[in-house]
C-alpha positions as CSV (number, residue, x, y, z in Angstrom):
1,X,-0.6,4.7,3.5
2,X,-1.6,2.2,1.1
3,X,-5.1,1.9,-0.5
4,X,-6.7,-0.9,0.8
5,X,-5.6,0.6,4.7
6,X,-7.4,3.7,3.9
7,X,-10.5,2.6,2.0
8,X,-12.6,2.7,5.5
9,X,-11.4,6.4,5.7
10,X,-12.7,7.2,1.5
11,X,-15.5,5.3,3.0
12,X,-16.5,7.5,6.0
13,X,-15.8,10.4,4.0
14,X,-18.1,9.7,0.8
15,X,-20.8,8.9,3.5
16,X,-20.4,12.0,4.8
17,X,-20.8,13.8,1.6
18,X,-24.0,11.2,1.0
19,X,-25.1,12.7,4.4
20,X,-24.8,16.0,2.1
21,X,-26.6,15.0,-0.8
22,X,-29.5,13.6,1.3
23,X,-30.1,16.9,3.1
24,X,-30.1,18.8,-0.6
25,X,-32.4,16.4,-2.1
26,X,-34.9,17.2,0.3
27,X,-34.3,20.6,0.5
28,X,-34.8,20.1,-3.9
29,X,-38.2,18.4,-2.9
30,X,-39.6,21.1,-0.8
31,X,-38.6,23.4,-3.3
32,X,-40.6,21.6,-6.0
33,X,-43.5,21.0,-3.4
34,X,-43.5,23.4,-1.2
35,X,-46.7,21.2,0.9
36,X,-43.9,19.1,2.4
37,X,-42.2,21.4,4.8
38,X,-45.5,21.4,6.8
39,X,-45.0,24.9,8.4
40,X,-46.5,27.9,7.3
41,X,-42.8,29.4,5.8
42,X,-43.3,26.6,2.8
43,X,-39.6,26.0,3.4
44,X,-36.8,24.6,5.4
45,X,-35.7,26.6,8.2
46,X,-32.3,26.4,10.2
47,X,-33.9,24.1,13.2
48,X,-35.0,21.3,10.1
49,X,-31.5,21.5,8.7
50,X,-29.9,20.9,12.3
51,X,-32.6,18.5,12.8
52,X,-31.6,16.8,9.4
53,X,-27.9,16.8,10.0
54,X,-28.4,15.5,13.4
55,X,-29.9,12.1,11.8
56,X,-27.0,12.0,9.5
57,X,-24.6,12.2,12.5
58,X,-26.5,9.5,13.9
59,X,-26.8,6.8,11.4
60,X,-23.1,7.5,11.0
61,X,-22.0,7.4,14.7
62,X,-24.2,3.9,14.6
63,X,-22.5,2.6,11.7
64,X,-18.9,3.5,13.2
65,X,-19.8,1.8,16.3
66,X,-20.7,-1.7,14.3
67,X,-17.4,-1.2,13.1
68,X,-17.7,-0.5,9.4
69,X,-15.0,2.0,9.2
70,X,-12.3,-0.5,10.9
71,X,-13.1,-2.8,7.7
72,X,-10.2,-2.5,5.2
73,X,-11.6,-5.5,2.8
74,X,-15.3,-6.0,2.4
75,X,-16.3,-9.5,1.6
76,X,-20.0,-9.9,2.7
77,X,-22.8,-7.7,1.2
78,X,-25.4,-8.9,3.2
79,X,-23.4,-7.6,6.7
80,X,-23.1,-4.4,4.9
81,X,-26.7,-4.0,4.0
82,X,-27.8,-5.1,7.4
83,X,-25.6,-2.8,9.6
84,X,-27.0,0.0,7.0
85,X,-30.3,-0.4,7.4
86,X,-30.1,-1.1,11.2
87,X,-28.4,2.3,11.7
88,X,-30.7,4.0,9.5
89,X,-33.4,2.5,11.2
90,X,-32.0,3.5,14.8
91,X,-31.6,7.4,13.0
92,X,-35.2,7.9,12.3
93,X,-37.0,6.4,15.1
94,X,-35.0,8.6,17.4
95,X,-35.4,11.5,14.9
96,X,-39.1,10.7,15.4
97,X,-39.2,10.5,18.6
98,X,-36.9,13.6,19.2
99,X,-39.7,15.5,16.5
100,X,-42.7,14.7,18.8
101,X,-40.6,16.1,22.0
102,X,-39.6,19.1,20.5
103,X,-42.8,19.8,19.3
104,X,-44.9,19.4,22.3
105,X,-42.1,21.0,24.5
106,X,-40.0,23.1,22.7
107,X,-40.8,25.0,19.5
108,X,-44.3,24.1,19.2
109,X,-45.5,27.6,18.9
110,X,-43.4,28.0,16.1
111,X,-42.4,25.3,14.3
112,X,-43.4,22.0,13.1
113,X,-41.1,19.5,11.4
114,X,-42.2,17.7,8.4
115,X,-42.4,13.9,8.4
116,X,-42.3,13.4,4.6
117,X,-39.1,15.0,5.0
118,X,-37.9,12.9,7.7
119,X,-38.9,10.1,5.4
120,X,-37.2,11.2,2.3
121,X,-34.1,12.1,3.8
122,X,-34.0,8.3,5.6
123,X,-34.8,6.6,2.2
124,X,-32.4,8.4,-0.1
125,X,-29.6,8.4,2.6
126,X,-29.9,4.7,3.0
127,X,-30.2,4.1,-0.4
128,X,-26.6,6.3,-1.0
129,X,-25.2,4.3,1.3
130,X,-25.8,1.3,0.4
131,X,-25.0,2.3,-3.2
132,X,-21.3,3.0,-1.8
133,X,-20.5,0.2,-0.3
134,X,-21.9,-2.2,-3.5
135,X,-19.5,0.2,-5.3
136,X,-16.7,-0.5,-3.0
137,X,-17.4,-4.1,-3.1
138,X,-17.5,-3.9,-7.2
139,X,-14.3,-2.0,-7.3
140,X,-12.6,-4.1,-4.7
141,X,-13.3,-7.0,-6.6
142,X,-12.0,-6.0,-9.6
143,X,-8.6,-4.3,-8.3
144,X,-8.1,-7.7,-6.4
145,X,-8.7,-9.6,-9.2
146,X,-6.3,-7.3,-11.8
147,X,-3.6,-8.2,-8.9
148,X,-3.8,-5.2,-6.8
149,X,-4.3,-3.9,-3.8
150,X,-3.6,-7.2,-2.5
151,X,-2.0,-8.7,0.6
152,X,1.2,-10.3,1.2
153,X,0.4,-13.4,3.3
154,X,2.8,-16.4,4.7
155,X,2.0,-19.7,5.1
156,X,3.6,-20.9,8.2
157,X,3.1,-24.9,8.1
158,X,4.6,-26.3,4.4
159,X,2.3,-29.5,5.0
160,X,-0.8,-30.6,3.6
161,X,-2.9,-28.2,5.5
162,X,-0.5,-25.1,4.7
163,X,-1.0,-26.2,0.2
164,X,-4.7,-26.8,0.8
165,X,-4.9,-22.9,1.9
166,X,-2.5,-21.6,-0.7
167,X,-4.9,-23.8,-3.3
168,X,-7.6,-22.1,-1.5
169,X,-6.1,-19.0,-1.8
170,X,-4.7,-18.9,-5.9
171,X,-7.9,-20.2,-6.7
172,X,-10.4,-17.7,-5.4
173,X,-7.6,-14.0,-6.4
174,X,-10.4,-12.1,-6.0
175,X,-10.2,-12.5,-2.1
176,X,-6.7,-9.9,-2.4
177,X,-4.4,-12.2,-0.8
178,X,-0.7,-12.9,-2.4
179,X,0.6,-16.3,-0.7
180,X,4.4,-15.4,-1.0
181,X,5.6,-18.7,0.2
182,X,5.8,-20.4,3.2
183,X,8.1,-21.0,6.4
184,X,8.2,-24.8,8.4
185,X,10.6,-25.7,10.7
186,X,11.6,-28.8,9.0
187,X,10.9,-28.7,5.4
188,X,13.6,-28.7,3.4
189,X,11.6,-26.8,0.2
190,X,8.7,-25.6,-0.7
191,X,5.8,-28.1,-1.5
192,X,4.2,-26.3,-4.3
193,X,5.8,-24.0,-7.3
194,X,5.2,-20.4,-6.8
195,X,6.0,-20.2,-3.6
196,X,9.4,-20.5,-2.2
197,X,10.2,-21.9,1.6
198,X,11.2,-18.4,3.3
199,X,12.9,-19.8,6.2
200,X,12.2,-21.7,9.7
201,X,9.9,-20.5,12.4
202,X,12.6,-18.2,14.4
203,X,12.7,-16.3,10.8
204,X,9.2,-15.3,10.7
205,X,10.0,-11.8,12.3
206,X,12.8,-11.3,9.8
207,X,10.6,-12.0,6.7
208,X,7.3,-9.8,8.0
209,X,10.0,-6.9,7.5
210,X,11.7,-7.4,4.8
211,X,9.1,-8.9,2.5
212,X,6.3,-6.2,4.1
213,X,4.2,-9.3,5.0
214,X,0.4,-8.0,6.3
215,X,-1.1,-11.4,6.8
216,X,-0.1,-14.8,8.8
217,X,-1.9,-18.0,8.8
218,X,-0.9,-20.4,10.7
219,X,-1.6,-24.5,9.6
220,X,0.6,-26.1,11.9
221,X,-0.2,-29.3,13.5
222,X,-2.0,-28.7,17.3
223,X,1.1,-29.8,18.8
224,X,3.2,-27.1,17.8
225,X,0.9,-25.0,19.9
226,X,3.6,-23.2,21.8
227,X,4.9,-22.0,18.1
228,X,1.7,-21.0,18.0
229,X,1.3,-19.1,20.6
230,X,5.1,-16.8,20.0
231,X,3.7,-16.2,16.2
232,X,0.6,-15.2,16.9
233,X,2.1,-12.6,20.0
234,X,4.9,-11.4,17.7
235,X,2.6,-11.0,14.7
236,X,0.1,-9.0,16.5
237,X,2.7,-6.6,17.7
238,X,4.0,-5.8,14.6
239,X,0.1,-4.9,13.2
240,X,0.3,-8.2,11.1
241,X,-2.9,-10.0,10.9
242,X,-3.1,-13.4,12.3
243,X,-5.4,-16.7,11.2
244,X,-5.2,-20.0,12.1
245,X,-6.4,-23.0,10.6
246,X,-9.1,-24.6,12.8
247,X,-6.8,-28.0,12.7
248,X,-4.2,-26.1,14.3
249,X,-6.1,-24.4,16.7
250,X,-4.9,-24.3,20.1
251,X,-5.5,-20.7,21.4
252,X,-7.4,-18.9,24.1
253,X,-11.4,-18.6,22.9
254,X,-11.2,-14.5,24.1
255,X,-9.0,-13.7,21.5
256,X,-10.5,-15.5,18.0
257,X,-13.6,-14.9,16.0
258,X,-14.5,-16.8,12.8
259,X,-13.3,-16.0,9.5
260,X,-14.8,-17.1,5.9
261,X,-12.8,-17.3,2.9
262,X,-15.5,-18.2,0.5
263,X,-15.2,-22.1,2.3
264,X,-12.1,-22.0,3.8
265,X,-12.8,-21.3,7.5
266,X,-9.6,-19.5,9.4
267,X,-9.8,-18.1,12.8
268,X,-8.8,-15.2,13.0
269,X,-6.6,-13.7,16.4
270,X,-8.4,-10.4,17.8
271,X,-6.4,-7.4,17.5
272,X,-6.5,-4.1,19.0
273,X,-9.5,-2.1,18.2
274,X,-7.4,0.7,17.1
275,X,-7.3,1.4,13.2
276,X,-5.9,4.4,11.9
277,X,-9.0,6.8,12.0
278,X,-9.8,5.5,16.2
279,X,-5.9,6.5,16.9
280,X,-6.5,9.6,15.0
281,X,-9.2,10.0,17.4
282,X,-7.6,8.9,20.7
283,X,-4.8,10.5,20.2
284,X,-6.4,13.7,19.8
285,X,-8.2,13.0,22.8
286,X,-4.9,12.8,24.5
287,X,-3.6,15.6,24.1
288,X,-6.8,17.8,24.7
289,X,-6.4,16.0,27.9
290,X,-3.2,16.6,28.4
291,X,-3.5,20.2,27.6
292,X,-6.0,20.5,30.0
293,X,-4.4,18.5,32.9
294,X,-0.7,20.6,32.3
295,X,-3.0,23.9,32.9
296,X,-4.9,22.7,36.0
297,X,-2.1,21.5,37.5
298,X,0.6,24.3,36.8
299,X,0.4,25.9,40.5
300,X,1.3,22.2,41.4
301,X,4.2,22.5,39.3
302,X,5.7,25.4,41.2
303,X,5.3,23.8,44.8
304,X,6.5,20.1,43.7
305,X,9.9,21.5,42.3
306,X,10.5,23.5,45.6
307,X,9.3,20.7,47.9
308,X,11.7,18.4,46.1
309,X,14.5,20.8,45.6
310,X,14.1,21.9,49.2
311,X,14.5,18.8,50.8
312,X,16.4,16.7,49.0
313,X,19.9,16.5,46.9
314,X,19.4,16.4,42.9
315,X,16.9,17.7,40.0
316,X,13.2,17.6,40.3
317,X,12.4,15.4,37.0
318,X,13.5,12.4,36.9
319,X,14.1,10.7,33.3
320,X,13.9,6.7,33.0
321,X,14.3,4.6,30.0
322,X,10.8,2.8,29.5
323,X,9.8,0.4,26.2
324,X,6.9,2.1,24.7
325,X,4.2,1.0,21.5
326,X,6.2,-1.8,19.3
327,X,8.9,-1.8,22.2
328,X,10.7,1.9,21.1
329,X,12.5,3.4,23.7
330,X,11.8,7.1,25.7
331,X,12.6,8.8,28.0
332,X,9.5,8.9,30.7
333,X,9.5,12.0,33.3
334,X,8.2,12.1,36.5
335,X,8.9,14.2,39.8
336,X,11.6,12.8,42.2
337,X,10.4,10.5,44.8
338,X,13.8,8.6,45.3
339,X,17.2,9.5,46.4
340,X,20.0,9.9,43.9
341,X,21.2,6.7,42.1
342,X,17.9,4.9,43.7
343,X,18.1,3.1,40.6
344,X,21.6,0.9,41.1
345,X,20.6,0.6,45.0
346,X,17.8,-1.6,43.2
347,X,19.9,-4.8,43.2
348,X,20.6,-4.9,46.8
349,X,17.2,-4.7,47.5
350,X,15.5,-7.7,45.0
351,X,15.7,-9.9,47.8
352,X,13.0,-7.4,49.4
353,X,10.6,-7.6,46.3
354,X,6.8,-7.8,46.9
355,X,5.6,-8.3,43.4
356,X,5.9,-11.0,41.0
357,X,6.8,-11.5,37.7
358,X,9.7,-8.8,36.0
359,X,8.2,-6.4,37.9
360,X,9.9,-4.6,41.4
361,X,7.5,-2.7,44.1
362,X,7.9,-2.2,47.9
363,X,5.5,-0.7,50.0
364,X,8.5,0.3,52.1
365,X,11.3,1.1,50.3
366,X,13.9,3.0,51.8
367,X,15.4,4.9,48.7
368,X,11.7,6.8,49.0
369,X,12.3,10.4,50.5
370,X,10.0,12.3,52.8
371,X,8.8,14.6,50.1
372,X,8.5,11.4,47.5
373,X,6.2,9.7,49.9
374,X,3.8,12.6,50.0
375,X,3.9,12.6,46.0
376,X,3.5,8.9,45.6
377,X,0.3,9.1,47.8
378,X,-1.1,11.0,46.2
379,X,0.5,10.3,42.7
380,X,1.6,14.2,41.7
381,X,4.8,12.1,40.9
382,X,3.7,11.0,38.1
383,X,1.9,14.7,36.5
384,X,5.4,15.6,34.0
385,X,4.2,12.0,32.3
386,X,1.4,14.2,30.3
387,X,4.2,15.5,28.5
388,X,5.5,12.3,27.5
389,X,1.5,12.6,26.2
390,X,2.1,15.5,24.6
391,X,5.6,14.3,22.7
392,X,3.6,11.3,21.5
393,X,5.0,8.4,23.6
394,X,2.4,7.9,26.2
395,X,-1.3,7.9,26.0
396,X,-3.5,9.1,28.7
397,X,-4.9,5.3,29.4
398,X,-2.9,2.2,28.3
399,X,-0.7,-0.5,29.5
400,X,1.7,0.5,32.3
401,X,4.9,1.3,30.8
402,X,7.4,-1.4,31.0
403,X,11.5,-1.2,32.0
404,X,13.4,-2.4,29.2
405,X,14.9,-5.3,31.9
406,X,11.4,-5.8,32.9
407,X,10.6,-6.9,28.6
408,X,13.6,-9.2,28.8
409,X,11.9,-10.9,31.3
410,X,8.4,-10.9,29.3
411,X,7.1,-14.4,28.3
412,X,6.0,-14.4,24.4
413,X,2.3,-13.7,25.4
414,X,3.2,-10.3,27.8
415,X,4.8,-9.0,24.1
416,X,1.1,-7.7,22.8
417,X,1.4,-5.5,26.1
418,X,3.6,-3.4,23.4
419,X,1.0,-3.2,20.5
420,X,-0.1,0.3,22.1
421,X,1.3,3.5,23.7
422,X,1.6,2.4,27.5
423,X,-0.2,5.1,29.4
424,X,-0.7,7.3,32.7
425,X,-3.4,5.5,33.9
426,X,-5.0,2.0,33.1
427,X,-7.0,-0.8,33.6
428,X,-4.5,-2.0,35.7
429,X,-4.4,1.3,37.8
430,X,-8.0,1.0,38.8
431,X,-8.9,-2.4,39.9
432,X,-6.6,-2.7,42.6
433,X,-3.6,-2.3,41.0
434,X,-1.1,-3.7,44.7
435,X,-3.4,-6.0,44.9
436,X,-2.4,-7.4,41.7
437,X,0.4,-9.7,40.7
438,X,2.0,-9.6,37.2
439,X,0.0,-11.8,35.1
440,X,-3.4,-10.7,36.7
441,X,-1.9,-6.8,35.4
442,X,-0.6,-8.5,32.1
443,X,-4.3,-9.5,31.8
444,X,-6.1,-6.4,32.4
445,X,-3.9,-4.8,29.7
446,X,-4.1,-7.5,27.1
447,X,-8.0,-6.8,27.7
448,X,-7.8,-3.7,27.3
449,X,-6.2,-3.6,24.0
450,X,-8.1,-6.0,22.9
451,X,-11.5,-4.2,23.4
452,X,-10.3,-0.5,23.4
453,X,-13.6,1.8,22.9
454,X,-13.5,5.6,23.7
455,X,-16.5,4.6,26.1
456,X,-13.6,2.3,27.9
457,X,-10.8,4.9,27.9
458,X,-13.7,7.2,29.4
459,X,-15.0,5.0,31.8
460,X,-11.1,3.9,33.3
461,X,-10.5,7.9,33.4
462,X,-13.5,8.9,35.7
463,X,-12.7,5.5,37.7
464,X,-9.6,6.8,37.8
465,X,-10.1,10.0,40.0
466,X,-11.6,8.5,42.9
467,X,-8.8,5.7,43.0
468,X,-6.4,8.5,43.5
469,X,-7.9,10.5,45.8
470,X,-8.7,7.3,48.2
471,X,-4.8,6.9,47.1
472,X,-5.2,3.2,46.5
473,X,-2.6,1.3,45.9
474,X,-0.3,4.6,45.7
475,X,3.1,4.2,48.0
């Protein structure tokens, strides 16, 4: 992992050792004064260092949810200051607040917490962390400006527009962006020196691998905006970052925020939520999950493979070949519903099809056995996909996992269905998910990837255990 990607992680980490230093100082100034721990033991006790570590939790858990940690280049001080003193803020009201509860209900017989120390703590931890992030500001300057630490960036568009950002851009090196050249569809070399013409639009893919390219910008005319659209869905699923100059802009208003390069305004293409530390987390989520789920279920286990084995010709797991996160292959399990070869009856059926899009679904379908009906109700089919969990090529909640005929089919806007692991359940699972045609799913998923939360994975999970038990949508 390269610096710059894991400078929100140093971050986070320093914090928490700020968090540290916080709590000692006080502790230091209670020793000297021994007036300010309030109580009659003239020191902290256990409860005041829980109490204490409790705020630092919280002005942390506030700062991660403003997003701080997801930042891997920090260009405005005054958001950082802000967001800091806004969580801190938050912290020690609800400290407060939590001190005159505990006191009048709690441990008022025995303890009472000491204010002054409440107020130290806030003061000194807010004034660490805003110490840290004018450091990592300083520092990030500097390595930028020395040349490194910086990112690769194309310039797709080798007109006027695309030299006016790579003037921008060579001007102001502190920003840590390397122009390495550009790529037009119908220049025949590179406007400026420096920077050589890469290739044509339909080589953009190409030269994002092989030159490691992080960053896009797009300053092509508005009536390229169909290019536009296959960059920016091809870009995102590789984990490039994606800007467009507002003169080429022709893009859905969901997916864009507003982007400052000290004067150069570039919209920049919303991503999925999910940096390196929330996949950390979500994927340890998964398979806690899927841990739990396996063990649950395990008598299940027993009576599904006899069911199936009973009444029916062929194994109990069935293995299928789905596209997964960035469009790898694997092999997804899931209890026998079908016949044997169900899968090569499918083209005598596609004149039968009730969905739309690449998609195939029939409430009736005939190669469904007795025992796969029951299953499919009642969706114990699909309980051997929290291994896939397990093995690390589903997710718990995510897309729906596509066929790899099904992604031949996809238009260049389905392809950011494959930025994450597909999953067991989804947005597209519980909101009606046969009442839905293609592009309505297509549209769920692209939402949900591009406002993941662990409040959102949470919230589709519990919505999803009613839906199966009123078995909506399940046949």
């Amino acid at each position: 992992m390269s610096g710059k990607s894991s400078l929100p992680r140093w971050i986070f980490l320093i914090d928490i050792l700020a968090g540290i230093c916080a709590i000692f100082f006080v502790y230091l100034m209670v020793y000297i004064e021994p007036s300010l721990a309030v109580h009659s033991s003239a020191t902290l006790t256990t409860i005041d260092y829980i109490f204490y570590a409790s705020f630092v939790v919280l002005t942390l858990t506030s700062i991660a949810l403003g997003g701080d940690y997801m930042i891997s280049k920090r260009y405005s001080r005054l958001t950082d200051i802000s967001l800091v003193l806004r969580s801190v803020i938050i912290a020690f009201v609800l400290l407060v607040s939590s001190a005159f509860v505990l006191e009048d209900f709690i441990v008022s017989e025995f303890h009472e917490f000491s204010r002054p120390g409440i107020l130290m703590l806030s003061i000194s931890f807010a004034l660490m962390l805003l110490a840290i992030r004018l450091v990592a500001h300083h520092t990030q300057v500097r390595l930028f400006s020395s040349g490194s630490w910086r990112r690769k960036m194309v310039i797709v568009g080798a007109g006027p527009q695309g030299v006016k950002v790579y003037d921008h851009l060579q001007s102001k090196n502190w920003l840590g962006v390397k122009c390495i050249g550009f790529v037009d569809q119908s220049a025949s070399k590179s406007p400026v020196e420096g920077a050589p013409l890469l290739g044509r639009v339909e080589d953009l893919a190409t030269v994002v691998l092989d030159q490691d390219v992080e960053e896009i910008v797009i300053a092509l005319p508005p009536e390229d905006h169909i290019l536009m659209e296959k960059i920016v869905n091809n870009g995102v699923r590789r984990d490039v970052k994606v800007r467009i100059i507002p003169d080429s802009f022709a893009y859905p208003y969901s997916e864009i925020n507003i982007q400052e390069y000290d004067g150069l305004a570039m919209i920049d293409v919303k991503q999925t939520n999910l940096d390196a530390m929330h996949s950390g987390l979500k994927r340890f989520m998964d398979i806690l999950l899927a841990i739990i789920m396996l063990i649950i279920h395990s008598p299940l286990w027993v009576i599904t493979v006899l069911l199936i084995r009973t009444t029916s010709k062929g194994p109990a797991l069935y293995r299928q070949t789905r596209l997964g996160k960035d469009g790898e292959s694997f092999e997804m399990l899931k209890f026998r519903s079908m016949v044997e070869g169900a899968h090569e009856m499918r083209n005598n059926l596609k004149r039968n099809n009730e969905a739309s899009g690449p998609i195939f679904k029939m409430k009736d379908d005939p190669r469904v056995t007795r025992t796969g009906r029951l299953l499919r109700r009642t969706s114990l089919d699909e309980l051997p996909q929290f291994l896939n969990v397990l093995q690390g090529d589903m997710s718990i909640v995510g897309p729906r996992p596509p066929l790899p005929e099904e992604v031949g089919r996809y238009q260049s806007h389905h392809l950011k269905r494959l930025a994450v692991r597909p999953g067991v359940t989804g947005l597209w699972q519980v909101s009606g998910r046969d009442r839905r045609d293609f592009e309505e799913m297509s549209r769920l998923d692209l939402y949900y990837i591009e406002n993941w939360s662990i409040r959102l994975d949470l919230k589709i999970i519990l919505k999803t255990v009613p839906t199966v038990l009123r078995r909506e949508g399940a046949y």
